[in-house]
C-alpha positions as CSV (number, residue, x, y, z in Angstrom):
1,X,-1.8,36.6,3.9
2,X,0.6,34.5,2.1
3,X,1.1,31.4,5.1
4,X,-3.0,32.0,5.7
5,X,-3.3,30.9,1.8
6,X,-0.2,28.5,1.9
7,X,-2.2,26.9,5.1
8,X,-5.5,26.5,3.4
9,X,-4.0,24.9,0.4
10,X,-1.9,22.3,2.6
11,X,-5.3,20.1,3.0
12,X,-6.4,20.4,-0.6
13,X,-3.1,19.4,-2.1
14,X,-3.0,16.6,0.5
15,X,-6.5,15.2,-0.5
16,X,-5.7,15.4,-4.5
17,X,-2.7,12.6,-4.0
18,X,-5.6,10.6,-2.8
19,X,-7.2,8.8,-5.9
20,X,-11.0,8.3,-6.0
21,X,-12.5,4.7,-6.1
22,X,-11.7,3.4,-9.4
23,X,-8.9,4.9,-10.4
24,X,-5.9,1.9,-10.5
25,X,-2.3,3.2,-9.4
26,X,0.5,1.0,-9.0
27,X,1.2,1.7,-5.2
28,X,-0.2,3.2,-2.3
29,X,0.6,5.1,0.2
30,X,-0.3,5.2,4.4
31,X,0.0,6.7,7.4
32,X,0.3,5.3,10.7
33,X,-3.5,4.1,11.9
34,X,-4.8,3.9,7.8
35,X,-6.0,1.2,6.0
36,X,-6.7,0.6,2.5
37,X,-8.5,-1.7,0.4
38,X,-8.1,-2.6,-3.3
39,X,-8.7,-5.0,-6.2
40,X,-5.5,-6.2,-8.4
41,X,-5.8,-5.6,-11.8
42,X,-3.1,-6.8,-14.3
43,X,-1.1,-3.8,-16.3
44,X,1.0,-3.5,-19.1
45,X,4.1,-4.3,-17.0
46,X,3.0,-4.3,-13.4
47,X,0.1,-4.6,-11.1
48,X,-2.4,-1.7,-10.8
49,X,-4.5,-1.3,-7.8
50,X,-8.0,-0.2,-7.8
51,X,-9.8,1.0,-4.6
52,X,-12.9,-0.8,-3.2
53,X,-14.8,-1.4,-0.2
54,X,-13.2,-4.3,1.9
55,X,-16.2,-6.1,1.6
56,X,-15.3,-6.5,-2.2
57,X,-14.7,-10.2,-3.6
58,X,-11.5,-10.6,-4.2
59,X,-10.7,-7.3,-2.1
60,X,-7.0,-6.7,-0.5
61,X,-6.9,-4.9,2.7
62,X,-3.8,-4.0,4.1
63,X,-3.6,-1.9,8.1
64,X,-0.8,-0.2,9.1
65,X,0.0,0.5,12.7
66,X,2.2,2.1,15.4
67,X,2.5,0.9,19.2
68,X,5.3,1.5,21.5
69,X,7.8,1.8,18.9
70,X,7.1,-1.2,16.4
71,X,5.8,-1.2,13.3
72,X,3.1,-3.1,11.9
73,X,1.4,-4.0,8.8
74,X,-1.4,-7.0,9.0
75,X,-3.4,-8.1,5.4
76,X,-5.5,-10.1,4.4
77,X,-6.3,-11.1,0.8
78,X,-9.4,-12.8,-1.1
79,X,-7.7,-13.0,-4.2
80,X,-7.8,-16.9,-4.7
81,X,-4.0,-17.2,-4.8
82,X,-0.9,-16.2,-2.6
83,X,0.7,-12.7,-3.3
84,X,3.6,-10.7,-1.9
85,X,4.1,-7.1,-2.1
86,X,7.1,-4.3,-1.5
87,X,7.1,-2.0,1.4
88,X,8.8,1.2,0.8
89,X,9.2,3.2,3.9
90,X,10.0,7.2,5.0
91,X,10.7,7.5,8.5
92,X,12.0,11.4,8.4
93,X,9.5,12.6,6.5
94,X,11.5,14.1,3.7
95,X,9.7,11.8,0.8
96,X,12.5,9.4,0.5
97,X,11.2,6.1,0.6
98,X,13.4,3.4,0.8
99,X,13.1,-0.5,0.6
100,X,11.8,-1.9,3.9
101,X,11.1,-5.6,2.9
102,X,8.1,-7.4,1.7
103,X,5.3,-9.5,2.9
104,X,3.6,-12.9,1.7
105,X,-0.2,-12.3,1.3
106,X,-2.3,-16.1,1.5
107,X,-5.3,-15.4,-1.2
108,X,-7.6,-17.3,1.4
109,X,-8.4,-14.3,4.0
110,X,-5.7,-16.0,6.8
111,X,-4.1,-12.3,7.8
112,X,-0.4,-11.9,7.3
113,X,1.3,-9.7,9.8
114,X,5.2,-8.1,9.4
115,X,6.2,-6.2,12.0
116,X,9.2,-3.9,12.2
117,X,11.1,-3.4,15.5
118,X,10.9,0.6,14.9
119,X,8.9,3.4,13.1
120,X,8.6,3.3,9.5
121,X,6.9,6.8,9.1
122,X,5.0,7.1,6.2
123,X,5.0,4.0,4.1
124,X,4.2,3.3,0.4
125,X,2.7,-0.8,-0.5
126,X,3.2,-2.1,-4.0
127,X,4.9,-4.3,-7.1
128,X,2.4,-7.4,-6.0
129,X,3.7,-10.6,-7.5
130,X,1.8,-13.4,-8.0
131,X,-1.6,-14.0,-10.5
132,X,-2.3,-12.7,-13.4
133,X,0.6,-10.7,-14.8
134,X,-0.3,-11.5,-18.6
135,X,2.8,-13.1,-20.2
136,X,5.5,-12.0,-18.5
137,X,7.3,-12.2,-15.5
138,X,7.0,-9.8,-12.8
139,X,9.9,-9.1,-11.1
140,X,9.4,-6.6,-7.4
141,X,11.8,-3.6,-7.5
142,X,11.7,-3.3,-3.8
143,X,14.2,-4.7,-1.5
């Protein structure tokens, strides 16, 4: 009875991590074959991000992607201004993420692609420099 419960719960505490559209978080995380789009939104000490449809002005949509092996994330941005953000990455699983590298985002819609010659797992996008930051400087705590 207990694994019947344990396994009904699974999805539920699974779809609770997910934030609903307008809630800004500081990073996301995907899945192989996911995408995700958000606005930026300056916070007190870091970017937040808050979820909208792609078609949003001034939207960010990042795709991440699995073939034969590789790794790939491909975004675009119609922010007005270049951006780059950290990639944190868990390939076993366990919920360790560690630093993968970053990627330079154009603001003008051109796509940036970074591929990686293996699988990342599960990967977590975030600490977006560039535009408003208020009157600091942002430094990424990724890689």
């Amino acid at each position: 009875m207990r694994i019947l419960a344990a396994a009904l719960l699974l999805p539920l505490a699974a779809y609770a991590q997910t934030p609903p559209p307008g809630t800004a978080v500081e990073r996301v995380t995907l899945h192989p074959g996911e995408s995700v789009s958000f606005v930026l939104a300056p916070g007190k000490d870091h970017q937040l991000l808050n979820r909208v449809d792609a078609r949003t002005k001034g939207a960010i949509t990042i795709r991440y992607g699995v073939t034969n092996g590789m790794s790939t994330i491909v975004a675009t941005s119609g922010t007005g201004y270049d951006t780059r953000f950290t990639v944190l990455a868990d390939p076993d699983g366990d919920g360790g993420f560690e630093p993968a590298g970053d990627v330079a985002l154009p603001g003008n819609g051109t796509p940036a692609s970074r591929g990686w010659p293996k699988l990342l797992g599960t990967i977590n996008v975030g600490d977006f420099t560039g535009g408003p930051h208020g009157t600091h400087e942002h430094v990424p705590s990724g890689e």
